[in-house]
Each structure stands twice: as structure tokens, then as C-alpha cells.
C-alpha positions in Angstrom: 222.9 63.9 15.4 225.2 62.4 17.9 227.4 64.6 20.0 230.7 63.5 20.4 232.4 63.1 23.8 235.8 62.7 25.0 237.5 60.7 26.6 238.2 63.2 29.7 233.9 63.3 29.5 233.7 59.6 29.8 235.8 59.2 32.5 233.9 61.6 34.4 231.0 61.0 34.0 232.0 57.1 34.6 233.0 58.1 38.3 229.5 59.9 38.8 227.8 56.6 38.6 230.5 54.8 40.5 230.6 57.2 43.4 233.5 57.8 45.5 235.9 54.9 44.5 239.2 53.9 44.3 241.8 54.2 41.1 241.9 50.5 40.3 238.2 50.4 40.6 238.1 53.6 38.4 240.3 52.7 35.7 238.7 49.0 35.9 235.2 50.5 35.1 236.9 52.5 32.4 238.2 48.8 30.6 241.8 49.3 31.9 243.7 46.3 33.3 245.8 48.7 35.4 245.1 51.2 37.3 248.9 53.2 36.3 247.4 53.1 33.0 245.1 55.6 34.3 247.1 57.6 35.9 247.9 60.6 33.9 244.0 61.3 33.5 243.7 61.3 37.1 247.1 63.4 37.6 245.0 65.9 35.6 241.7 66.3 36.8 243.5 66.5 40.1 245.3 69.2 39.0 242.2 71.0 37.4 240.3 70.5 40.8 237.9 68.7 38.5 238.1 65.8 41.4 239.1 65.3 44.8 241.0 62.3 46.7 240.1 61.3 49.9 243.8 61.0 51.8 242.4 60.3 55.5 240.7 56.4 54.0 242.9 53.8 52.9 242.5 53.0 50.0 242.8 56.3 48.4 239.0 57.2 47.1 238.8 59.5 44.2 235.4 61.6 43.9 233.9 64.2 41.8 234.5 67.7 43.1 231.1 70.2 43.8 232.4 73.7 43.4 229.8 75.8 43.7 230.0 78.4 40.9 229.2 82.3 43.4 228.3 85.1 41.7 
């Protein structure tokens, strides 16, 4: 049986094969026209710390975030 993902899932695991890249790229990969489409996904697993933006580059590259899990 087929284990169902969502969407959150997909767009994560999309950015692991893009690599770092940037919103419209992101949200183009995911079959969005534009990228403010996206947004609200992104405001999220920003705010989760499930991801990490790159402010010193222009443009702004998004990537996933490596927490180490310490025991």
C-alpha cells in the first residue's frame, strides 16, 4: 500500500533535490506560476526552523535546515 504524503512533505522533499534555491525557483519546481503563491508554505517552515534563507546572497536562497537532534 501507498503511503500518503502531504503537501508540506512534497515541498520538502522537492527542495532536497533542488538544493539551495530561490522561492520562484522553488515554487516553479512545485508547478506554481508565482512564486507569492508559495509563500505561506515558506512563511511556515521558516517559522518551524524546518528551513533556512540565506539573507547575505541576492537573490534570497532558501535551504533545508540540518538540526542535529543531541541527546
Amino acid at each position: 500500500m501507498k503511503k500518503m504524503k502531504t503537501f508540506d512533505q512534497m515541498c520538502l522533499e522537492k527542495l532536497t533535490e533542488l538544493g539551495p534555491s530561490t522561492r520562484t525557483e522553488w515554487a516553479l519546481a512545485m508547478g506554481y506560476n508565482s512564486p507569492n503563491a508559495y509563500w505561506n508554505v515558506i512563511k511556515n517552515f521558516l517559522r518551524d526552523n524546518l528551513i533556512v534563507k540565506n539573507n547575505k546572497i541576492r537573490p534570497i536562497k532558501y535551504k533545508i535546515n540540518n538540526l542535529e537532534v543531541r541527546k
